[in-house]
N, CA, C and O atoms as a printed pandas DataFrame, in Angstrom:
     atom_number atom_name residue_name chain_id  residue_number  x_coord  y_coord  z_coord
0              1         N          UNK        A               1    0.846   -1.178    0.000
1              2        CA          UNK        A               1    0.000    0.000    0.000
2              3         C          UNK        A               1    0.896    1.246    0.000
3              4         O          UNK        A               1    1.974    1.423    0.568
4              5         N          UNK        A               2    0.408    1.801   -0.529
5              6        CA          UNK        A               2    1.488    3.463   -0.893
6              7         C          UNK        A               2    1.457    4.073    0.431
7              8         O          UNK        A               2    0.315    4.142    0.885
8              9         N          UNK        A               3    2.129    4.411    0.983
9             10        CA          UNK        A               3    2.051    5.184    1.940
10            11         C          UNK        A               3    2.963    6.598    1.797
11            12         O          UNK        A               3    3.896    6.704    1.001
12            13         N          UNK        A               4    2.467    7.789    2.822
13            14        CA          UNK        A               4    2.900    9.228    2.680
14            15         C          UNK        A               4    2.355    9.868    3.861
15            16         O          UNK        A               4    1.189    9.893    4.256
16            17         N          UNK        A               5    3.638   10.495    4.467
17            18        CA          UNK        A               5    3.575   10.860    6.065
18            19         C          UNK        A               5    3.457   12.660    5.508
19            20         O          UNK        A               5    3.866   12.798    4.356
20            21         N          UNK        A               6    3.031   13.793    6.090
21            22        CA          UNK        A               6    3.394   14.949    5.933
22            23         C          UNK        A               6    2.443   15.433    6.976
23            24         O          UNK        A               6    1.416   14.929    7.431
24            25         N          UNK        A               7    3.235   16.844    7.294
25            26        CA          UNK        A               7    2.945   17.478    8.624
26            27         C          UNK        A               7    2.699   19.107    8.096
27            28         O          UNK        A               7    3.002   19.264    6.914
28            29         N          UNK        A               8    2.171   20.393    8.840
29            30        CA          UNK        A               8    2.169   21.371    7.968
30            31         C          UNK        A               8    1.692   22.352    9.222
31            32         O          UNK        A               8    1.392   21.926   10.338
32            33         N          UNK        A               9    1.681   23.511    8.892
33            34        CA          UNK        A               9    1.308   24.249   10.074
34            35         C          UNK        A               9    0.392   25.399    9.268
35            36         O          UNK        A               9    0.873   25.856    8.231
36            37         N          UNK        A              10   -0.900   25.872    9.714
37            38        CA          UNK        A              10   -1.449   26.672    8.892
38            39         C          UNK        A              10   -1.858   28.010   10.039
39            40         O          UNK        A              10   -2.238   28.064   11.208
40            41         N          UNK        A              11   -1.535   29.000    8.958
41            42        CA          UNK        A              11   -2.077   30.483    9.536
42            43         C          UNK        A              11   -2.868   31.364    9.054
43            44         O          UNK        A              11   -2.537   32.187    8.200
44            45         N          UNK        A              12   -4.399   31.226    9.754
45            46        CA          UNK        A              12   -5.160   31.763    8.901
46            47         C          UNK        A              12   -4.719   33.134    8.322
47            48         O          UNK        A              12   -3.646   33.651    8.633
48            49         N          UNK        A              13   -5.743   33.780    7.330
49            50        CA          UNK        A              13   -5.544   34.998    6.561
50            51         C          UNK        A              13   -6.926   35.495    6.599
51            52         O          UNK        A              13   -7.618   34.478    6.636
52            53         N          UNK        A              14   -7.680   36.514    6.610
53            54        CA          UNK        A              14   -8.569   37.279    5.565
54            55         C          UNK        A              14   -8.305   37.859    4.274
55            56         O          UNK        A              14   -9.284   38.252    3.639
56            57         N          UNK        A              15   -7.097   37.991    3.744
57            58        CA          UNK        A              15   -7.119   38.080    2.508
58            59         C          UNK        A              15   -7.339   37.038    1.599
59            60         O          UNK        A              15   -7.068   35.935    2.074
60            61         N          UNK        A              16   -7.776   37.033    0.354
61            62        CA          UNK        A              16   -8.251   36.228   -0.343
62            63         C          UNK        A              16   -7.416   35.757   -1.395
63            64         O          UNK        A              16   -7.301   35.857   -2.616
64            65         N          UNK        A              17   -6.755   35.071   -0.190
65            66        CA          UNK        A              17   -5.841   34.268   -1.255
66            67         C          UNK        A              17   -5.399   32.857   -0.377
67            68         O          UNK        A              17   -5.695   32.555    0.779
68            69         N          UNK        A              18   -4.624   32.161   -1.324
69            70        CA          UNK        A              18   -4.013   30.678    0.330
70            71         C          UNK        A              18   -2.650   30.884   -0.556
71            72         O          UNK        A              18   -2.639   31.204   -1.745
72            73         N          UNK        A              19   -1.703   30.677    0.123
73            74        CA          UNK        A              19   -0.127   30.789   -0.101
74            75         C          UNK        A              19    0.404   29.308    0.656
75            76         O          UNK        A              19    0.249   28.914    1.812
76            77         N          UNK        A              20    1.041   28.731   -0.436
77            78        CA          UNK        A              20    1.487   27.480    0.092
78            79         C          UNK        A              20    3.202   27.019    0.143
79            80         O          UNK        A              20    3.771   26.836   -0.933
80            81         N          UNK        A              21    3.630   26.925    0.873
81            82        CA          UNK        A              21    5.135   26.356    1.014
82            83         C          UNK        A              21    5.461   25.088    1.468
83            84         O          UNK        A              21    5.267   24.744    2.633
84            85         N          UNK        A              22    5.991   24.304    0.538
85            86        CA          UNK        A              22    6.296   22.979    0.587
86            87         C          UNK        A              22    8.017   22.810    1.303
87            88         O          UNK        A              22    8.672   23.684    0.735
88            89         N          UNK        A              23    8.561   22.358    1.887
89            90        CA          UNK        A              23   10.015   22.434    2.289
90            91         C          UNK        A              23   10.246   21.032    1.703
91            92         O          UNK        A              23    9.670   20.135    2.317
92            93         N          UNK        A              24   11.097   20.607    0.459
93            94        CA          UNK        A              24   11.356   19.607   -0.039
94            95         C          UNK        A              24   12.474   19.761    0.409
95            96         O          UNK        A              24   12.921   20.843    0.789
96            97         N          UNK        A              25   13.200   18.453    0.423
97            98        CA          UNK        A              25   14.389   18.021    0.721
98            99         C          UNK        A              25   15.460   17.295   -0.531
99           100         O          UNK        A              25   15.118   16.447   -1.355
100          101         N          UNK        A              26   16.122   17.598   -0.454
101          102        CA          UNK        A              26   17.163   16.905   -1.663
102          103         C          UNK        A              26   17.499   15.899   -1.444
103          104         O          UNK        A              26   17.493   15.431   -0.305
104          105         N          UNK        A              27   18.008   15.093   -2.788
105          106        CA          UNK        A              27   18.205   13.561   -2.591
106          107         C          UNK        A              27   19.264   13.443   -1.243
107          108         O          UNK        A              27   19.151   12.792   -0.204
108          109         N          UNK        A              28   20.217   14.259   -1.672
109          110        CA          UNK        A              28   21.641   13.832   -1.373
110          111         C          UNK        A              28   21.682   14.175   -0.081
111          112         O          UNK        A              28   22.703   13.805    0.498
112          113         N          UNK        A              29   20.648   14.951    0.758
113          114        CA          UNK        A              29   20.443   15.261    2.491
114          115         C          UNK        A              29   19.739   14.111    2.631
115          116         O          UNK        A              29   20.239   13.504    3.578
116          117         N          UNK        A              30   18.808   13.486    2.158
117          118        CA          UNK        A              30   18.051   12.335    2.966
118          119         C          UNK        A              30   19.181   11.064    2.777
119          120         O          UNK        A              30   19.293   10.268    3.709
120          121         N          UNK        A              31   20.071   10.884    1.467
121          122        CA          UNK        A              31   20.781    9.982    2.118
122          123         C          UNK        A              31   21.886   10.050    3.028
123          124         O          UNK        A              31   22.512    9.064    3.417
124          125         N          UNK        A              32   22.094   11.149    3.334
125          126        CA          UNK        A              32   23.265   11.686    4.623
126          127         C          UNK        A              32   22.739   11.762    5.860
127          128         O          UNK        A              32   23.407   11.793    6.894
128          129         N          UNK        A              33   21.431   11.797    5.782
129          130        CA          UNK        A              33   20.488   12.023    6.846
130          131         C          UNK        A              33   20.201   10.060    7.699
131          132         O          UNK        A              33   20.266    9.592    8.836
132          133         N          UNK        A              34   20.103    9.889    7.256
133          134        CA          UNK        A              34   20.014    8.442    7.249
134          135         C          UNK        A              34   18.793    8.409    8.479
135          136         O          UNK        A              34   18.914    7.626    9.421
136          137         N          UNK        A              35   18.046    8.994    8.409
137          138        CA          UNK        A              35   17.202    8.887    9.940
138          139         C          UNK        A              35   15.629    8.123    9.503
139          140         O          UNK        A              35   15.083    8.115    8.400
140          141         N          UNK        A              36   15.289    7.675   10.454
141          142        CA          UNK        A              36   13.848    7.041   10.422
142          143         C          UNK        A              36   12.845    8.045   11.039
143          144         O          UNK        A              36   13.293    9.112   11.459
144          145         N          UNK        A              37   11.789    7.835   11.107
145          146        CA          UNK        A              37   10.545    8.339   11.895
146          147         C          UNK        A              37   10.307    7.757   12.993
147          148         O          UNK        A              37   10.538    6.548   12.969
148          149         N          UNK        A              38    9.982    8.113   13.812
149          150        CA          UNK        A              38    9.577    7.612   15.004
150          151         C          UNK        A              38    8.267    6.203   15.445
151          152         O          UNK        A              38    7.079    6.049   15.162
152          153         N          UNK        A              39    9.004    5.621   16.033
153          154        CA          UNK        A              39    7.877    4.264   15.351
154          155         C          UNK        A              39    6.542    4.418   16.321
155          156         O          UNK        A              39    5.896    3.391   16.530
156          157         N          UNK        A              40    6.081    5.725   16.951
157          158        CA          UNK        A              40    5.051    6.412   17.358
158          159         C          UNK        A              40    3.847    6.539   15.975
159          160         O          UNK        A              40    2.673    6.905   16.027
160          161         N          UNK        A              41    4.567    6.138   14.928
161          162        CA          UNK        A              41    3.743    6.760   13.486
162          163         C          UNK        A              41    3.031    5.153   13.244
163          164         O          UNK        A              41    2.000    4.841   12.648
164          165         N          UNK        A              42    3.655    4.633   13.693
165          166        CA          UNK        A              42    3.152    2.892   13.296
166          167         C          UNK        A              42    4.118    1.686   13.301
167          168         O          UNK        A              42    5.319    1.941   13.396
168          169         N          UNK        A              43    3.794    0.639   13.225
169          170        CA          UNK        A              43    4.952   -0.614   13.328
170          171         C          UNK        A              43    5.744   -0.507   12.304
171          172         O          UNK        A              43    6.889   -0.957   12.343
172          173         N          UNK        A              44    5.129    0.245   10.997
173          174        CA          UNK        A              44    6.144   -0.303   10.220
174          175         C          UNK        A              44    6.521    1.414    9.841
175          176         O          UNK        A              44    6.825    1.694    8.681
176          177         N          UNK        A              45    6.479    2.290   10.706
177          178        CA          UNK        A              45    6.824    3.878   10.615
178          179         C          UNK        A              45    9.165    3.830   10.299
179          180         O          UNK        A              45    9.866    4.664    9.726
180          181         N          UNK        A              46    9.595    2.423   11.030
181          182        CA          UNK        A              46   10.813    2.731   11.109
182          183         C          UNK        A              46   11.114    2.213    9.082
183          184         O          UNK        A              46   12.141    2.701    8.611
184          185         N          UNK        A              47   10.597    1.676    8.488
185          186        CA          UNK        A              47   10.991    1.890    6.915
186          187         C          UNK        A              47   10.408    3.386    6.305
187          188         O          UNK        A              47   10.198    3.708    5.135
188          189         N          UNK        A              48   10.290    3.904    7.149
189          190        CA          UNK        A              48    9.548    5.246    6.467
190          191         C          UNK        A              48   10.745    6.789    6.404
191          192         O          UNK        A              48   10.943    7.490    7.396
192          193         N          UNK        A              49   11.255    6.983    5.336
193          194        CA          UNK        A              49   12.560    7.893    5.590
194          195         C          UNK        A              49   12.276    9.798    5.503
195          196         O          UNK        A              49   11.558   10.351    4.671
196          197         N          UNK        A              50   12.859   10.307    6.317
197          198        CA          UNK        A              50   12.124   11.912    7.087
198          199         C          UNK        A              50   12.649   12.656    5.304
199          200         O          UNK        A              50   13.605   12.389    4.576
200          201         N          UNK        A              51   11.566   13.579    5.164
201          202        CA          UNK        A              51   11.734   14.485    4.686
202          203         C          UNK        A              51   11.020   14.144    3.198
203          204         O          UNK        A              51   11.123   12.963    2.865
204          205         N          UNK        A              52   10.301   15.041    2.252
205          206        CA          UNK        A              52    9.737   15.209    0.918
206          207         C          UNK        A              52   10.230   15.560   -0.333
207          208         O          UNK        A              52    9.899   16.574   -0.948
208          209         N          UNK        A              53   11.149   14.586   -0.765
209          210        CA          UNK        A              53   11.875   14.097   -2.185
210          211         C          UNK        A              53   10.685   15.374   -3.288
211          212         O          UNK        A              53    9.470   15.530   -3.173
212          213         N          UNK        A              54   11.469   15.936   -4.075
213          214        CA          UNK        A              54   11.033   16.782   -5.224
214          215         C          UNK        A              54    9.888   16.466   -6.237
215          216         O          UNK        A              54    9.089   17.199   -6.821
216          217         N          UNK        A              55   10.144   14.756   -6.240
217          218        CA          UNK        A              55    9.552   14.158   -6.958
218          219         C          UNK        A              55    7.409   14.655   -6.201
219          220         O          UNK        A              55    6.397   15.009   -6.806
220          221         N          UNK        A              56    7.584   14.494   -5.297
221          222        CA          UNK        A              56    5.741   14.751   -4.658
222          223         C          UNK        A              56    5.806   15.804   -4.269
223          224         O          UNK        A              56    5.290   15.795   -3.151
224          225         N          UNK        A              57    6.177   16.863   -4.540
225          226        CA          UNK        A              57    6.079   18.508   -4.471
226          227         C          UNK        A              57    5.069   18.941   -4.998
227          228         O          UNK        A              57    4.205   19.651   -4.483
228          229         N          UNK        A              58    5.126   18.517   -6.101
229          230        CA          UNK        A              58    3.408   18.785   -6.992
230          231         C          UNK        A              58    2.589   18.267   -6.718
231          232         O          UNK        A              58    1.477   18.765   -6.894
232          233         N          UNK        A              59    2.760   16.856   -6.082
233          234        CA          UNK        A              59    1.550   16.333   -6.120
234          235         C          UNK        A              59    0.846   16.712   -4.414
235          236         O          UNK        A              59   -0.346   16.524   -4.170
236          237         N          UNK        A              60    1.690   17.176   -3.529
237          238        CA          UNK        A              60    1.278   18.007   -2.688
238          239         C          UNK        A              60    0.085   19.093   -2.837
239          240         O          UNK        A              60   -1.072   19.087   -2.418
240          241         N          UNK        A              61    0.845   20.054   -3.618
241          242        CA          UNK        A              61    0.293   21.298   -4.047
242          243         C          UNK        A              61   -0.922   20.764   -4.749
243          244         O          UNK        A              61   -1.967   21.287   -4.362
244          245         N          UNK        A              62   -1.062   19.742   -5.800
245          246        CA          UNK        A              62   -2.144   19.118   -6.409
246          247         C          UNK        A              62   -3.724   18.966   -5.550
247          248         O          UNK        A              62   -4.863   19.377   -5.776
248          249         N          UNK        A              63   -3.128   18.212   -4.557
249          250        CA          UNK        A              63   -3.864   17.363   -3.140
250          251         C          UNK        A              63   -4.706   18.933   -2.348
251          252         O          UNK        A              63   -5.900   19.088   -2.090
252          253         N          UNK        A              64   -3.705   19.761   -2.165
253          254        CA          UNK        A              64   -4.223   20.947   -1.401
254          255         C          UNK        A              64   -5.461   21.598   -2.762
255          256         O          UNK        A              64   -6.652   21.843   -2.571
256          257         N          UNK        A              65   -4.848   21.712   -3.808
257          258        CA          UNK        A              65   -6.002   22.137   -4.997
258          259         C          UNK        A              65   -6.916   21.575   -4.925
259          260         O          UNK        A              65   -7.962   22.206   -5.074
260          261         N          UNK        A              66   -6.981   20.166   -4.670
261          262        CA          UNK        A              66   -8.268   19.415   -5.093
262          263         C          UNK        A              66   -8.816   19.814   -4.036
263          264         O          UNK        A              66   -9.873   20.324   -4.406
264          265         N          UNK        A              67   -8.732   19.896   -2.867
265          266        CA          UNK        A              67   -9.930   20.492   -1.716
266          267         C          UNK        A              67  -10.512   21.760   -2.217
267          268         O          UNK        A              67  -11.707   21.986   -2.404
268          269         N          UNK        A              68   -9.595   22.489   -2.392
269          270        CA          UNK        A              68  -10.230   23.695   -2.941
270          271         C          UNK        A              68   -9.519   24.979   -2.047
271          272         O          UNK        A              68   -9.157   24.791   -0.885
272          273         N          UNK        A              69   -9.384   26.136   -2.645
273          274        CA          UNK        A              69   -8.640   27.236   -1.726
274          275         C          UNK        A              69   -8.785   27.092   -0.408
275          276         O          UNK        A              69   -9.355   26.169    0.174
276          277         N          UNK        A              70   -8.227   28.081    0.075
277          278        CA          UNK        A              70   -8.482   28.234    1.063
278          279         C          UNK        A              70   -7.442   29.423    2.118
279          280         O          UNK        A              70   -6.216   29.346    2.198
280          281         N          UNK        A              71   -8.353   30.520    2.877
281          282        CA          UNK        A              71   -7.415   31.762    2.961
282          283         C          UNK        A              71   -6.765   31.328    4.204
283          284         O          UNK        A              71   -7.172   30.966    5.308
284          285         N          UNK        A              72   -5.473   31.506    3.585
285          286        CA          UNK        A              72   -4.146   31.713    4.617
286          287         C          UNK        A              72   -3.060   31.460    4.144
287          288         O          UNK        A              72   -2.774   31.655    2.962
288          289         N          UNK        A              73   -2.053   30.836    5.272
289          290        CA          UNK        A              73   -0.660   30.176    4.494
290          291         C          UNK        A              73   -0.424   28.969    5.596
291          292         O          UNK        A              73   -0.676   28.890    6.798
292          293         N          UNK        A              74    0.116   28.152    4.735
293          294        CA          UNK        A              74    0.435   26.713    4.711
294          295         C          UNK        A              74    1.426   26.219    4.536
295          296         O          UNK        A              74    1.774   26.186    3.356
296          297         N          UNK        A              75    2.468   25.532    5.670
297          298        CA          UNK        A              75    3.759   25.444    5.662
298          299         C          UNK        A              75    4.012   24.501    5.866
299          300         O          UNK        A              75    4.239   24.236    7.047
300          301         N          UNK        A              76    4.158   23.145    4.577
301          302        CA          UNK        A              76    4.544   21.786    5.122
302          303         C          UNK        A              76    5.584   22.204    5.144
303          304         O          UNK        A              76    6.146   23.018    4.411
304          305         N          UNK        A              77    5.980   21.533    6.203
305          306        CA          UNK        A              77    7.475   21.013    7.022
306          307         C          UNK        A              77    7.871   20.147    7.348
307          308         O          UNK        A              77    9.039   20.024    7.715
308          309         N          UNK        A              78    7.165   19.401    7.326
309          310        CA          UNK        A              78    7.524   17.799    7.606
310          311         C          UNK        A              78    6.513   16.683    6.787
311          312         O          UNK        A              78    5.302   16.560    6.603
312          313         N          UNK        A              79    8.080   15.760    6.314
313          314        CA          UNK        A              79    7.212   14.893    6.004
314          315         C          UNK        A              79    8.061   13.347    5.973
315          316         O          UNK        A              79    9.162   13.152    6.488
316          317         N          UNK        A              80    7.257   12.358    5.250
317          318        CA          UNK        A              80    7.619   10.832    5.628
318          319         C          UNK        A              80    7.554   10.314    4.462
319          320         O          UNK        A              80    6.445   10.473    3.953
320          321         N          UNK        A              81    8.503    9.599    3.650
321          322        CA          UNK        A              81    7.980    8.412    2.639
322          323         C          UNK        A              81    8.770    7.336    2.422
323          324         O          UNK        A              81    9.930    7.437    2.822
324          325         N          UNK        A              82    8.415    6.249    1.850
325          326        CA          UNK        A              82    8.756    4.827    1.943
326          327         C          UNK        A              82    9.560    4.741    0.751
327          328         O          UNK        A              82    8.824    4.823   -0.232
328          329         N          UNK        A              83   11.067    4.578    0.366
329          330        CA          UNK        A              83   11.527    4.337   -0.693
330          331         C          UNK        A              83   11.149    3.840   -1.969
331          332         O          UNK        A              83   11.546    4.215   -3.072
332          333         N          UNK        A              84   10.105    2.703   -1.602
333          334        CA          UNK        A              84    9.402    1.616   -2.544
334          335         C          UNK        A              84    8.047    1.748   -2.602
335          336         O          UNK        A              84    7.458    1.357   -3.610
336          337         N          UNK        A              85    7.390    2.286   -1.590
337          338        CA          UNK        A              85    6.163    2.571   -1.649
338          339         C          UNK        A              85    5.570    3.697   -1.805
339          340         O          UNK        A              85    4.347    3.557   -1.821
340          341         N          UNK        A              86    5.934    4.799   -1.933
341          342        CA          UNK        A              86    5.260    6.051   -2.020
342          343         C          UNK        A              86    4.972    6.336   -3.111
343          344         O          UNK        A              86    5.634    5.895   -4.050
344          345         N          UNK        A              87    4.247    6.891   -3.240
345          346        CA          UNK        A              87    3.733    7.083   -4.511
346          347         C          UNK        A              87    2.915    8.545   -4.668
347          348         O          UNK        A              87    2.140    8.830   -3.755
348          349         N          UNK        A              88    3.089    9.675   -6.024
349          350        CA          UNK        A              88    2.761   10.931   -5.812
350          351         C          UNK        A              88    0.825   11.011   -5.883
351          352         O          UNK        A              88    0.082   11.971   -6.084
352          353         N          UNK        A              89    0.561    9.717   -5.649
353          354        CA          UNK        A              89   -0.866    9.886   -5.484
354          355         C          UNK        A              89   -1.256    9.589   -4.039
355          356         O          UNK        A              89   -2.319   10.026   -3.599
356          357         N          UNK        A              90   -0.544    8.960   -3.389
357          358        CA          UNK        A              90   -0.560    9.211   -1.672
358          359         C          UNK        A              90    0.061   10.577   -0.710
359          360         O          UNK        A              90   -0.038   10.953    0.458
360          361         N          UNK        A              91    0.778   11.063   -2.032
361          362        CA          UNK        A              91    1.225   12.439   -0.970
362          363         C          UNK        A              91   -0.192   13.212   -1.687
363          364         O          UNK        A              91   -1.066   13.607   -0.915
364          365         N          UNK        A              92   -0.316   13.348   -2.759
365          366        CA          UNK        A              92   -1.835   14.054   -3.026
366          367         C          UNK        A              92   -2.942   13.437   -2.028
367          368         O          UNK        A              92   -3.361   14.306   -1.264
368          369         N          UNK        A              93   -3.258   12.753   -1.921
369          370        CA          UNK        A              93   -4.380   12.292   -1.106
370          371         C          UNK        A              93   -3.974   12.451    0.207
371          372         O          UNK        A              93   -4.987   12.434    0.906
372          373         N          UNK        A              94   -2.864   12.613    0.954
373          374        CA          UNK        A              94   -2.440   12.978    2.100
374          375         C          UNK        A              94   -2.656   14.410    2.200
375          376         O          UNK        A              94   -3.167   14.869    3.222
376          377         N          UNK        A              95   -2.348   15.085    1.329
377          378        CA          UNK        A              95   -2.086   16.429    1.622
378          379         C          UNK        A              95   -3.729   16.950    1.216
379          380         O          UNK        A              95   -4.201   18.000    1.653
380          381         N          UNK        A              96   -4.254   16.286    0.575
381          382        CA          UNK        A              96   -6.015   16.720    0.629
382          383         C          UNK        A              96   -6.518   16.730    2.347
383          384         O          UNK        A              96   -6.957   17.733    2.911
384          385         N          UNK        A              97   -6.338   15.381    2.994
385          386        CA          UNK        A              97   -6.650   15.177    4.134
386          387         C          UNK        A              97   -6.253   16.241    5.155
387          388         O          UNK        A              97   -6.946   16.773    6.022
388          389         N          UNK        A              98   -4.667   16.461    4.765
389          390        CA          UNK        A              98   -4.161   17.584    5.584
390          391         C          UNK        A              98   -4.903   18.523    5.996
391          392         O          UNK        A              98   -5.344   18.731    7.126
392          393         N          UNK        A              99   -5.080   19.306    4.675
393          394        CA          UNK        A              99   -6.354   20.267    4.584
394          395         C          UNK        A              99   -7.017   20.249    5.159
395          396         O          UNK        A              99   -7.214   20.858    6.210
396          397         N          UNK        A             100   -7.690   19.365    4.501
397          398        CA          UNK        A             100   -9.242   19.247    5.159
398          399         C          UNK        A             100   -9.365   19.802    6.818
399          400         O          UNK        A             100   -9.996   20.712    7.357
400          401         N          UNK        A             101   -8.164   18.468    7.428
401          402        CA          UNK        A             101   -8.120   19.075    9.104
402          403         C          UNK        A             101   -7.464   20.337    9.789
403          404         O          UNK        A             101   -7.404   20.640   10.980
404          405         N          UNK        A             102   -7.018   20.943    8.724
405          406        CA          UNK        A             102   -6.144   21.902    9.339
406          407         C          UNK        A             102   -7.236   23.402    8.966
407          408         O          UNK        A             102   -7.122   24.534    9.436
408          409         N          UNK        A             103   -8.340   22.844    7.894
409          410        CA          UNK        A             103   -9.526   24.185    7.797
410          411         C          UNK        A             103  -10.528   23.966    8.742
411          412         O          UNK        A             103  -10.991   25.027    9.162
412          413         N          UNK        A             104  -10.959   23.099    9.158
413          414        CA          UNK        A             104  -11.610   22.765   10.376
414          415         C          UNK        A             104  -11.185   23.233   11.673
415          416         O          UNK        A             104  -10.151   22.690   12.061
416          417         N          UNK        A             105  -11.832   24.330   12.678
417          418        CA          UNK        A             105  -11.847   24.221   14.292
418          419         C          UNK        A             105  -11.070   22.677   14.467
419          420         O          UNK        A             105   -9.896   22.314   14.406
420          421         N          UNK        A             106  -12.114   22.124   14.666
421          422        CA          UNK        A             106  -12.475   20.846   15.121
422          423         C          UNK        A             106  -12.201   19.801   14.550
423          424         O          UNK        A             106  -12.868   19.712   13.520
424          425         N          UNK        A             107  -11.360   18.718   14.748
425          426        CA          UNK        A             107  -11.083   17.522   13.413
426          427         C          UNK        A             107  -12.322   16.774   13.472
427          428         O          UNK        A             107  -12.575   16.260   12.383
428          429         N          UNK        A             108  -13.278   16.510   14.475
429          430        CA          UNK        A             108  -14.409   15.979   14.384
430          431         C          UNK        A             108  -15.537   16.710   12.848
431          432         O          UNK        A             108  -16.263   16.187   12.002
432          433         N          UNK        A             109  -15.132   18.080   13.162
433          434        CA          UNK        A             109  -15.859   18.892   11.961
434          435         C          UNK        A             109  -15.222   18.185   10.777
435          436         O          UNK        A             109  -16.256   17.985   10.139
436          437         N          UNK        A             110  -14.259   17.665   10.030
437          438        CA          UNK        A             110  -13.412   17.444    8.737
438          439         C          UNK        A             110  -13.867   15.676    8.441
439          440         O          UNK        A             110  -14.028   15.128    7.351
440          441         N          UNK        A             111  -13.971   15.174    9.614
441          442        CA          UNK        A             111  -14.828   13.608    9.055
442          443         C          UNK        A             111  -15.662   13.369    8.703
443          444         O          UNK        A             111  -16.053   12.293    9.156
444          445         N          UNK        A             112  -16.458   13.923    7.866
445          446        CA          UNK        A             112  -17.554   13.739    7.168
446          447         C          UNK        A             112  -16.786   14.213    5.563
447          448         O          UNK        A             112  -17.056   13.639    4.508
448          449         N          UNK        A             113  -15.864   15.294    5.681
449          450        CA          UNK        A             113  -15.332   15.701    4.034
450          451         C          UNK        A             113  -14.262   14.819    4.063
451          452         O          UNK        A             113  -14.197   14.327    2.937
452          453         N          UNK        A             114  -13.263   14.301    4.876
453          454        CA          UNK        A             114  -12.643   13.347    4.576
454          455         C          UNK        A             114  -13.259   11.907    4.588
455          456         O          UNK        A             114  -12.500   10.971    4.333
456          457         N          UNK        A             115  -14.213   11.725    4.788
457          458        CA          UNK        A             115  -14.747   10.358    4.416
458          459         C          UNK        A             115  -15.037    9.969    3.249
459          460         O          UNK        A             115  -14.847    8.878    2.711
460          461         N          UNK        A             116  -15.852   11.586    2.598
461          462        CA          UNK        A             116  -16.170   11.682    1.136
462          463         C          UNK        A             116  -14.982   11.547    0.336
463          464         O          UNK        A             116  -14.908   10.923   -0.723
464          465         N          UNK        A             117  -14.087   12.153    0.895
465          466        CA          UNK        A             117  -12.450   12.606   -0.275
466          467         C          UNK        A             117  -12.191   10.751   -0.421
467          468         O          UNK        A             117  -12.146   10.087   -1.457
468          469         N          UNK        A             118  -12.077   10.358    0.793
469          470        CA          UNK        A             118  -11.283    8.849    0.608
470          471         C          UNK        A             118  -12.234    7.903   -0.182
471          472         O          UNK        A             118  -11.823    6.983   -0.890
472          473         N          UNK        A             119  -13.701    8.253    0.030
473          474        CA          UNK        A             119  -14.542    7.170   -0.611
474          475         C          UNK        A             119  -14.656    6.370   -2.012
475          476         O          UNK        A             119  -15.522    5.509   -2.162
């Protein structure tokens, strides 16, 4: 199964616009980096290697589009993916979800639009 870890911090705006910043990481730091994730993320979180390869940059930004705008700014900063398994349609569908909970008060408020997104 594809898997895709990412983390993000959002600050609302009233201006009418959403501004998004992705912090990708380069090949050649994640293999110097040599670090895992914390196996707090899941059993199999320690094959999962820190930081967001260039390659799912777009498909980030994609994932946040498909929800639809939204006013503020948005600062992934962290993120997770599986050498063999990731795939730029799990960081899109991750980073939809992101959304979703990070425009919501309440993450209880966002399970009903993320139920629809995953369905």
């Amino acid at each position: 199964m594809p898997r895709a870890l990412i983390g993000a911090t959002f600050t609302p705006s009233h201006a009418a616009n959403m501004k998004v910043d992705v912090a990708l990481t380069s090949e050649d730091l994640l293999e110097d980096w040599n670090t895992s994730v914390a196996t707090a993320f899941g059993p199999h979180a320690s094959d999962l290697a820190l930081g967001i390869p260039l390659e799912y940059g777009s498909a980030i930004l994609r994932g946040f589009m498909a929800v639809g705008p939204a006013e503020g700014f948005f600062d992934v900063n962290f993120g997770g993916y599986d050498p063999v398994e990731s795939s730029a349609r799990a960081f899109e569908l991750a980073a939809s979800v992101l959304l979703l909970g990070l425009m919501h008060a309440h993450l209880g408020e966002a399970e009903v639009p993320i139920r629809r997104l995953l369905a």
